[in-house]
C-alpha positions in Angstrom: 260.3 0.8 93.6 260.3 -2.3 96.0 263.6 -4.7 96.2 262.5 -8.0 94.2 264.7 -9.8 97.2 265.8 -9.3 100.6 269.1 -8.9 102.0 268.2 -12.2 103.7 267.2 -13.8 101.0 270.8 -12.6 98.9 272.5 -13.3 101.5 271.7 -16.7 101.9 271.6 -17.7 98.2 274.9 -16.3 97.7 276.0 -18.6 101.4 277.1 -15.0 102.8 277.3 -15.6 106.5 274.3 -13.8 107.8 276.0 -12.6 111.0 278.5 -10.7 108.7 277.9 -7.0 107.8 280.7 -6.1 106.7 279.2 -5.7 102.8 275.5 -5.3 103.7 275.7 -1.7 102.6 277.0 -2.8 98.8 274.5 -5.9 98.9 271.9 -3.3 99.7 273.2 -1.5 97.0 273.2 -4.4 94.2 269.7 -5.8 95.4 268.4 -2.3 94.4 270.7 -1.8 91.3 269.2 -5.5 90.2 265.9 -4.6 91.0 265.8 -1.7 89.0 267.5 -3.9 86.0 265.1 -6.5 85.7 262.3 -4.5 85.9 263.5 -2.1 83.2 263.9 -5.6 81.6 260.6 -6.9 82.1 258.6 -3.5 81.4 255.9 -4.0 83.3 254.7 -4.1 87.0 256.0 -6.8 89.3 253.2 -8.7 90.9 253.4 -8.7 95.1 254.1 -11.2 96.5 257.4 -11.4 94.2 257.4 -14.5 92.1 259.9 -16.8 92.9 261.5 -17.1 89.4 261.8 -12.8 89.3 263.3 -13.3 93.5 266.2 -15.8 91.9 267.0 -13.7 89.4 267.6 -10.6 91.5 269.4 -13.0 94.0 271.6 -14.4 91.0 271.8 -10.5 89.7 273.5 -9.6 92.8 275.5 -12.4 92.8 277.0 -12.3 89.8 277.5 -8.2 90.3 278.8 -9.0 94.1 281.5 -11.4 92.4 282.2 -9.3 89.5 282.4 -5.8 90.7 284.8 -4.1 88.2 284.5 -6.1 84.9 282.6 -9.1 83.2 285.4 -11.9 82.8 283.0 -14.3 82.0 281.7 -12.0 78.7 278.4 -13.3 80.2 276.3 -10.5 78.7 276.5 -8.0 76.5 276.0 -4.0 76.8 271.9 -3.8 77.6 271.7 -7.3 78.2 271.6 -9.7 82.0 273.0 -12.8 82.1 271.7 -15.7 80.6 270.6 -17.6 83.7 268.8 -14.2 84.5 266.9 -13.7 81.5 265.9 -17.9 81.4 264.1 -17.0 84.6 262.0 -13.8 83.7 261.8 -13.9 79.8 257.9 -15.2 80.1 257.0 -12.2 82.3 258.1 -9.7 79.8 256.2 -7.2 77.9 256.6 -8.1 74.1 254.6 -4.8 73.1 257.0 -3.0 75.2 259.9 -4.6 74.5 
């Protein structure tokens, strides 16, 4: 499976300096980990190119999981679930027969 967004593109949505590399392994890491999520999520084939709305919500993903990386202090999801801002951006790409 393809990475919804870049380490470019993370990085510079999340304002990581892009001449820093100290965490591109783990933001490698998360960009695939939120990848996987949202498409397990949406439940059906990402178009290529990426939309934009699916790209944000990886970038915000990572973000969130980059910020957050031992608990959710925020409660801003529940067990199974993605953020809210997440979900806003892909819910109308979902399956609903295959949700």
């Amino acid at each position: 499976m393809a990475d919804l967004a870049t380490l470019a593109q993370v990085k510079q949505g999340l304002r990581i300096d892009v001449t820093n590399t100290d965490d591109d392994a783990l933001l490698n890491l998360l960009i695939k980990a939120a990848s996987e999520r949202i498409v397990g999520y949406i439940k059906t084939e990402i178009p290529d190119p990426v939309p934009n709305a699916v790209a944000v919500a990886t970038i915000i993903l990572v973000g969130y999981l980059y910020q957050n990386t031992e608990s959710d202090p925020d409660k801003a999801f529940d067990l199974g679930t993605l953020p809210y801002p997440v979900t806003s951006l892909i819910y109308h790409l979902r399956d609903p027969a295959l949700a």
